[in-house]
C-alpha positions in Angstrom: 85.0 98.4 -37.4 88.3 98.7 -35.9 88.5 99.7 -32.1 91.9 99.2 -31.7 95.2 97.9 -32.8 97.4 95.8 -30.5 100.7 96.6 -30.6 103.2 94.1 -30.1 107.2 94.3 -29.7 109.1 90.6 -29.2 112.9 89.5 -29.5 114.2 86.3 -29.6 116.7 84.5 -27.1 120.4 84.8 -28.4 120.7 82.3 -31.4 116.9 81.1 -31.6 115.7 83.8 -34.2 114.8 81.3 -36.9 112.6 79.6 -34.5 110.6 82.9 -33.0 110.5 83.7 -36.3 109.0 80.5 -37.6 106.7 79.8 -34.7 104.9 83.7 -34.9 104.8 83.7 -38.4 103.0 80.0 -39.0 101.3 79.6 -35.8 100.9 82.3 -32.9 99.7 84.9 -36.0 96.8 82.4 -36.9 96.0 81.0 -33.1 95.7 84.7 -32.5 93.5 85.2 -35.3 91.1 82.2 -34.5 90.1 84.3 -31.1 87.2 86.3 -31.3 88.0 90.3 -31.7 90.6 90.4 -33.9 90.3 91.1 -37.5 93.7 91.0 -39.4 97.3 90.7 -38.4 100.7 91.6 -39.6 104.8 91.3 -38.9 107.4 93.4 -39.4 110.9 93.4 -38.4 113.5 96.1 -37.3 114.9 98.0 -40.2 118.7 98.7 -40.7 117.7 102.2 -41.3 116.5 104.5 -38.4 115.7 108.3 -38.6 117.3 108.8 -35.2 119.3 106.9 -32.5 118.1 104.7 -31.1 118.9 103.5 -27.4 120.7 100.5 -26.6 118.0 99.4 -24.3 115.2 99.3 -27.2 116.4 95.9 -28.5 112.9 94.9 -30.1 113.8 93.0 -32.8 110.1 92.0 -34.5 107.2 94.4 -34.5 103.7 93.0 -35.2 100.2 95.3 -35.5 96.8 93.3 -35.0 93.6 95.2 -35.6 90.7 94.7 -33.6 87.4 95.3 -33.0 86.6 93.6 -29.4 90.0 94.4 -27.2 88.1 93.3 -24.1 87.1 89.7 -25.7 90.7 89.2 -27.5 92.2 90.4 -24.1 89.9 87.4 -22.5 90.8 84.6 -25.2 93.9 85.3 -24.5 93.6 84.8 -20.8 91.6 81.5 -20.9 93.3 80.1 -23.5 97.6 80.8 -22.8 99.9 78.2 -22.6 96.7 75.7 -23.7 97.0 73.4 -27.1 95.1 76.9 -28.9 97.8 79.3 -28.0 101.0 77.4 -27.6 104.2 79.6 -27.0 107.8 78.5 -28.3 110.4 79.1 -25.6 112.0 80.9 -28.4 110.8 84.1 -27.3 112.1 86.5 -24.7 109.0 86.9 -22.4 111.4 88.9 -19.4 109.4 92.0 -20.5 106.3 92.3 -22.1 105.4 95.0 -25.0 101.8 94.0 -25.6 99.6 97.1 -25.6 95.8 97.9 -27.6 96.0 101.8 -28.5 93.3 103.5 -29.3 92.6 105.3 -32.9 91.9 109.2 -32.6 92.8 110.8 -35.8 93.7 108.4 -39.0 94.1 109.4 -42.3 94.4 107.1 -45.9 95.9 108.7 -49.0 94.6 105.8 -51.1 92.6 103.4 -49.6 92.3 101.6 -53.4 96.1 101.2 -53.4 97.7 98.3 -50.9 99.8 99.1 -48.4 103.2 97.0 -49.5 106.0 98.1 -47.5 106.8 99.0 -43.9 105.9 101.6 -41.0 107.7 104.2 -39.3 106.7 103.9 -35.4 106.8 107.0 -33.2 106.3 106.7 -29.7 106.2 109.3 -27.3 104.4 111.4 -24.5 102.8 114.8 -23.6 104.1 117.0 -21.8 103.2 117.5 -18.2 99.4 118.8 -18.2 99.4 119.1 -22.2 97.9 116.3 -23.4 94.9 118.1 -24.7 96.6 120.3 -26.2 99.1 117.8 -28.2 95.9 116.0 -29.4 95.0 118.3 -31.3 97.8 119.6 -32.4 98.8 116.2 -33.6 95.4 115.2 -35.1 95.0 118.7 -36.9 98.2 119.8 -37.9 100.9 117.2 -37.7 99.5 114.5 -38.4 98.2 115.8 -41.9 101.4 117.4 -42.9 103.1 114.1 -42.1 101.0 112.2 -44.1 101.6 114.2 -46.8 105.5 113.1 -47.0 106.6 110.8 -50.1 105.6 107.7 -49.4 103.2 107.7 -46.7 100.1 105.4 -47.8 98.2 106.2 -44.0 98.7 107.7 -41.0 97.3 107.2 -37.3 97.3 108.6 -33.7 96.5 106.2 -31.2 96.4 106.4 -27.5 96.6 104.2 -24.2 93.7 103.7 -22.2 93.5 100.7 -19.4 90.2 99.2 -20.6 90.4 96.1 -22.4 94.1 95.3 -22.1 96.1 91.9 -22.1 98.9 92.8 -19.3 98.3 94.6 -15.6 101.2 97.4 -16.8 101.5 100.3 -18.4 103.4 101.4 -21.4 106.2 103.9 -21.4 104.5 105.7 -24.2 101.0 107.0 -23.9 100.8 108.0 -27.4 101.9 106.2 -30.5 101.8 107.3 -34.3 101.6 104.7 -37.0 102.6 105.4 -40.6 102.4 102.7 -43.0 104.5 103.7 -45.8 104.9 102.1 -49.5 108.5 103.6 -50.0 111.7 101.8 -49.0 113.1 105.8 -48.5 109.5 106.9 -46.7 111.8 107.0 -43.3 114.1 109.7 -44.1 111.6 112.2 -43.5 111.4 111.7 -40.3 115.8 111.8 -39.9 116.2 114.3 -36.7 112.7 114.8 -36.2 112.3 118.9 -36.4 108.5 118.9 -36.2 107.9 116.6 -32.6 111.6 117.1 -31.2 110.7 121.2 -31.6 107.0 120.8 -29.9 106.8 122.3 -26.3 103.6 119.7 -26.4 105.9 116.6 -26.5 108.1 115.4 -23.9 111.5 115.6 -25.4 113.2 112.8 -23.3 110.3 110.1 -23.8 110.4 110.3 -27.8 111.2 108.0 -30.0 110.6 106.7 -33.4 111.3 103.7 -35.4 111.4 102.2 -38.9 110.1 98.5 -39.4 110.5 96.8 -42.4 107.7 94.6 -43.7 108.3 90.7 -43.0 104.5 89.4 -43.7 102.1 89.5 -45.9 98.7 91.1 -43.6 97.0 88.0 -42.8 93.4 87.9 -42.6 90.5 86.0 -40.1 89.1 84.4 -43.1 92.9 83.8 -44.5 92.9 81.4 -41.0 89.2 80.5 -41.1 89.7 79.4 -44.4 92.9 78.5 -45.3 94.6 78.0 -48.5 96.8 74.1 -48.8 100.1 76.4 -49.0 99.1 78.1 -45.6 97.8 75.1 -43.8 100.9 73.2 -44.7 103.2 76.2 -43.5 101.1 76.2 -40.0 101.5 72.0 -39.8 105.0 72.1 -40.5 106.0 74.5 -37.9 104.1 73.1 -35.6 105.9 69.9 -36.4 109.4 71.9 -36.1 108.5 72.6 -32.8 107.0 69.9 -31.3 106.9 70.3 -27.5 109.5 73.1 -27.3 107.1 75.2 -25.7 106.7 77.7 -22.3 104.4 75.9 -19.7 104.6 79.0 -17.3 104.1 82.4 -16.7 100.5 83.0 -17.3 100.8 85.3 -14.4 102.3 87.6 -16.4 98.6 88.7 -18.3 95.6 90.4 -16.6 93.2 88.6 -14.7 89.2 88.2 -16.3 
């Protein structure tokens, strides 16, 4: 059972995309997956088509969901095993700011769990306003939130919210509330162009929203994908780890919470 889904936002150093690219793809998505608590992983990257503005400052370039059932024990594998030969870190990445947070599921909705979900997801992240946060969950969870996932395209939909137990990094996100749509339509994103339904909501802070589209860049890779891996697969993960031999980060550990 799923008890929450890490949400992870990375860019790359100026010039070393291939290699981010290349070492979360083949390696940090299956060392991830070998930990106990996580169940399934996928990447996505940003999408030349947004349904609003969005800020300079939000230069995420990759976008990666992980569902999982133990957020305290991945939290901890992460912890004890950073930086080590079973979670080696390509100095690829931008690490100057972490975006690393486990929301937590309250209202989710499938429109056809027999069909796969094949394309990418349109991100909203926003806040409630001040002393409204009960009252924006259940607006969300019983009215918006089924009228969105109603919209062309849409294969499920989520609500998920912060909570401090069981996370990676001693900070807190700018967004205490995140919606996840997984959509199957390359167009799925224009519904949500100028955002009438949140933007209008006295429940929402207006200045904290913000919502994204994220096309797919991987397949959703499995525990038992890594567990058991196919040749193709285990030669993908030896040949980038060959690429990047001891190109790796040996600090800043101190940057994750503390067992």
């Amino acid at each position: 059972m799923i008890e929450a889904v890490l949400v992870v936002l990375t860019k790359a150093h100026p010039g070393r995309e291939a290699d981010l690219d290349d070492w979360y793809t083949n390696i940090h998505i299956r060392d991830a997956l070998r930990f106990r608590g996580s169940i399934t992983a996928q990447r996505f990257v940003r999408s030349i088509h947004q349904p609003m503005a969005v800020p300079p400052q939000y230069d995420w370039q990759y976008f990666a969901l992980y569902d999982v059932f133990d957020p305290e024990r991945f939290s901890r594998e992460h912890w004890e095993n950073a930086l080590t030969s079973r979670m080696m870190v390509t100095t690829a990445i931008d690490d100057s700011v972490l975006e690393d947070y486990h929301y937590y599921p309250l209202a989710f909705r499938n429109n056809d769990p027999d069909t796969a979900h094949s394309g990418g997801v349109v991100f909203e992240q926003f806040n409630a306003a001040p002393g409204k946060d009960a009252e924006l969950r259940a607006w969300y969870a019983d009215q918006y939130l089924p009228a969105a996932a109603r919209r062309a395209g849409v294969q499920s939909a989520a609500l998920l919210a912060f909570r401090s137990f069981g996370q990676m990094i001693p900070t807190t996100p700018k967004y205490n509330y995140v919606g996840i749509y997984k959509v199957n339509s390359s167009d799925s994103w224009k519904a949500w162009k100028d955002l009438p339904e949140l933007a209008c909501s006295p429940l929402v802070e207006k200045e904290s929203l913000l919502v994204t589209h994220w096309d797919k860049l991987t397949d959703k890779l499995t525990k038992d994908h890594v567990q058991h891996p196919t040749s193709e697969g285990l030669a993908a993960e030896e040949c980038a780890r060959a690429r990047m031999g001891d190109d790796v980060m040996t600090g800043g550990t101190e940057k994750l919470g503390t067992a």
